[in-house]
N, C-alpha and C positions, 0 to 999 in steps of 0.2 A: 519597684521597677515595673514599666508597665509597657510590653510586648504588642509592638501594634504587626497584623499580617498584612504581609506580602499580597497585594495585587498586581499584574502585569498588565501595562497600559499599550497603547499600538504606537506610541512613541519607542518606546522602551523596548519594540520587538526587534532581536540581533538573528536574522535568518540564514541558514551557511545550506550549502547544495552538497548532494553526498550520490557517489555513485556506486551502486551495488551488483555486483555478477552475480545471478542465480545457478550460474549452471552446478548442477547435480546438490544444490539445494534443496530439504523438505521446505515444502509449499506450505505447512501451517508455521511451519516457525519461523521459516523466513517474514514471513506474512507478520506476525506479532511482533518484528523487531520494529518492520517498517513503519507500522500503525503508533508504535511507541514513538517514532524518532517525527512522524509528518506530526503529533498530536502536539508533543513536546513535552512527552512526561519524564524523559528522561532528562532535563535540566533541572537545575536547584529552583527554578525562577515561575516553574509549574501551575496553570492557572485554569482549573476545571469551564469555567466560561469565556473563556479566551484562544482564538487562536496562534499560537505563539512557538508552531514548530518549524522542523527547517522542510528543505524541497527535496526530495527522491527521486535518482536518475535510475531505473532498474533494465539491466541489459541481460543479453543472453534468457529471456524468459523462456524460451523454447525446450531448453534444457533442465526445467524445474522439476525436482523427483516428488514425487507424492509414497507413503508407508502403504505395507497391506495390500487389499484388492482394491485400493481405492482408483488405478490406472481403469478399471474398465466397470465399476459396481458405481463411484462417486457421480451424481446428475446434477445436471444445471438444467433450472427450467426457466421459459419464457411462455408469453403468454400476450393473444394479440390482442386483446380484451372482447374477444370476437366469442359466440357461444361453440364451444368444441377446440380454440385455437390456443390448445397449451400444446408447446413443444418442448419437446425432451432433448435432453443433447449427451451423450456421457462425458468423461474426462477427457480421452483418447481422440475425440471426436471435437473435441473443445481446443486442445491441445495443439491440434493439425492444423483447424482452421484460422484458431484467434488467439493465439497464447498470450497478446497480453493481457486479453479479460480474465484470464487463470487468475491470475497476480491480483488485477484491479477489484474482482467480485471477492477475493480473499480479504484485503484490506478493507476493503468500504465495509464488511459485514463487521469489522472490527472499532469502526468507527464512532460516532454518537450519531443517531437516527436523527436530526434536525437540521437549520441552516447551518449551525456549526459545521455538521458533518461534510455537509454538501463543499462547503468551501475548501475544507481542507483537504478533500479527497483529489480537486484537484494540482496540491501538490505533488503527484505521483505522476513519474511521467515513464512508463514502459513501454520498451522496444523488444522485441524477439530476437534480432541479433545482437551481433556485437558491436556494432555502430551506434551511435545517438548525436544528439543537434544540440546538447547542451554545452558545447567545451568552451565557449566564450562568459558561460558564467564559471569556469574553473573550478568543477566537482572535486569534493575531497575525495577519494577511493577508502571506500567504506567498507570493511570485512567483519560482520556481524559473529560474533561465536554463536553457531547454533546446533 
């Protein structure tokens, strides 16, 4: 008997919307379910060069707990490609101004580093409140055990 594998074709892609509360969520692990679920490795149908996951609604970002010292020690840098123009930002500082780059720099670092990546990162679509603009594609309500 002779086993041929499973490839996933862009015909073949079944994509569902999924909407997630962060609040008083840890931020890596929330982070790794999401990165599982946009990538599509949690279906049977899993295809390492293909993108073949669903869309992520993430609300409440503002409310994201991080473990440890990491509320005021954790750094995000930028940098303007300018000589001397690396900026520093810490958590707390990140937190206030842009929470949902929290979320979005979490996942994308989870991602695969190429066009794959690029594409699927923007299925993530994060809001700081409790509101969001996706209800007409009808999110399933998504509670990750983490």
């Amino acid at each position: 008997m002779i086993m041929k594998t499973f490839s996933l074709k862009k015909e073949n892609i079944e994509r569902q919307w999924y909407v997630v509360d962060a609040s008083d969520k840890v931020l890596g692990r929330l982070s790794t379910k999401i990165a599982d679920r946009i990538r599509g490795k949690d279906k049977p149908t899993f295809t390492p060069h293909t993108d073949g996951g669903d869309y992520v609604v993430v609300i409440n970002a503002k409310k994201i707990k991080v473990t440890g010292a990491k509320f005021t020690d954790k750094k995000y840098y930028s940098h303007s490609l300018y000589p001397g123009g690396l900026k520093t930002k810490t958590f707390r500082e990140m937190n206030e101004k842009f929470p949902e780059r929290v979320i979005e720099e979490a996942v994308k670092g989870m991602l695969p580093k190429n066009k794959l990546g690029k594409s699927m990162i923007k299925k993530l679509k994060v809001f700081s409140g409790p509101e969001h603009d996706h209800e007409s594609q009808q999110p399933i309500e998504w509670n990750p055990t983490v």
